[in-house]
N, C-alpha and C positions, 0 to 999 in steps of 0.2 A: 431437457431438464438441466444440461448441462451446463448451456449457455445463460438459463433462467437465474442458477445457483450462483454462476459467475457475476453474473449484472447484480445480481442481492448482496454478495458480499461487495463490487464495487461501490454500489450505491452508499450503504450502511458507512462506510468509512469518512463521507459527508457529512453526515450526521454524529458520530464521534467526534470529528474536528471542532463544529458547532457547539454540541454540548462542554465539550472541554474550553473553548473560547469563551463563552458563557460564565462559565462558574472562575475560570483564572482572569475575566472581563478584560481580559484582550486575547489578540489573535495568535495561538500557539496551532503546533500542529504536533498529538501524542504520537507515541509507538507504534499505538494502538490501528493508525492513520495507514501508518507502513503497511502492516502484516494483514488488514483489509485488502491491499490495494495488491500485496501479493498472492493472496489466496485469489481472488475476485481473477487478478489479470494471469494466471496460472489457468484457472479453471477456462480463463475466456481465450486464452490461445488453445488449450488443448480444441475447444470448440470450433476456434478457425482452423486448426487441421485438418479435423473430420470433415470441416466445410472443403477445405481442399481451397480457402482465400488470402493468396499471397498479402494480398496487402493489410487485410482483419492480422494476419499474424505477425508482421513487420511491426505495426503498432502496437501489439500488444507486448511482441517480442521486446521495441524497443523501453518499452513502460518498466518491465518485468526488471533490467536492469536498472534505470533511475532507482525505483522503490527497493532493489536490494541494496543500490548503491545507499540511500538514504538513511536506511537500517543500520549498515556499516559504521556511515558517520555520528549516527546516534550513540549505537556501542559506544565508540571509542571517546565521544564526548561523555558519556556516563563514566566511561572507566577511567578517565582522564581526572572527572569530578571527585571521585571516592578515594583516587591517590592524596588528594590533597587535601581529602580531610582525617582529622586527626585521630 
C-alpha cells in the first residue's frame, strides 16, 4: 500500500502541472508540482527501504533533494516578489 500511495501522489503531480499549464496556456510548473513529488517520493523511498533496494533508494533519495531544493527556490522567489510590492 505503501508504495501504491507513493506512485498515486507521484503520478497526480503530472496532472497538476497539466491542468495549470492549461488554464495560464503555457508551460508553468506550481507549488503544487513540488510537494506531490515530495510526498509521492518520501513515501516511495521509505518503500525502497523496506524493499531493502539500494538503487530504488538512491533515486528517490536523489529526487527527494531536487524537489526540496525546488521548493526552496520557489520560497524565496515568492518572498522576494512581495518585498517589492508596495
Amino acid at each position: 500500500m505503501l508504495g501504491f500511495a507513493g506512485q498515486a501522489l507521484f503520478s497526480a503531480r503530472f496532472i497538476v502541472q497539466w491542468i495549470a499549464s492549461e488554464r495560464a496556456r503555457r508551460s508553468i510548473v506550481p507549488r503544487a508540482f513540488w510537494w506531490l513529488s515530495v510526498g509521492g517520493g518520501a513515501l516511495l523511498f521509505t518503500y525502497a527501504v523496506w524493499r531493502q533496494d539500494p538503487v530504488f533508494m538512491a533515486g528517490q533519495g536523489a529526487g527527494l533533494f531536487v524537489y526540496l531544493r525546488n521548493l526552496r527556490l520557489s520560497q524565496a522567489k515568492t518572498a522576494s516578489i512581495s518585498e517589492r510590492a508596495p
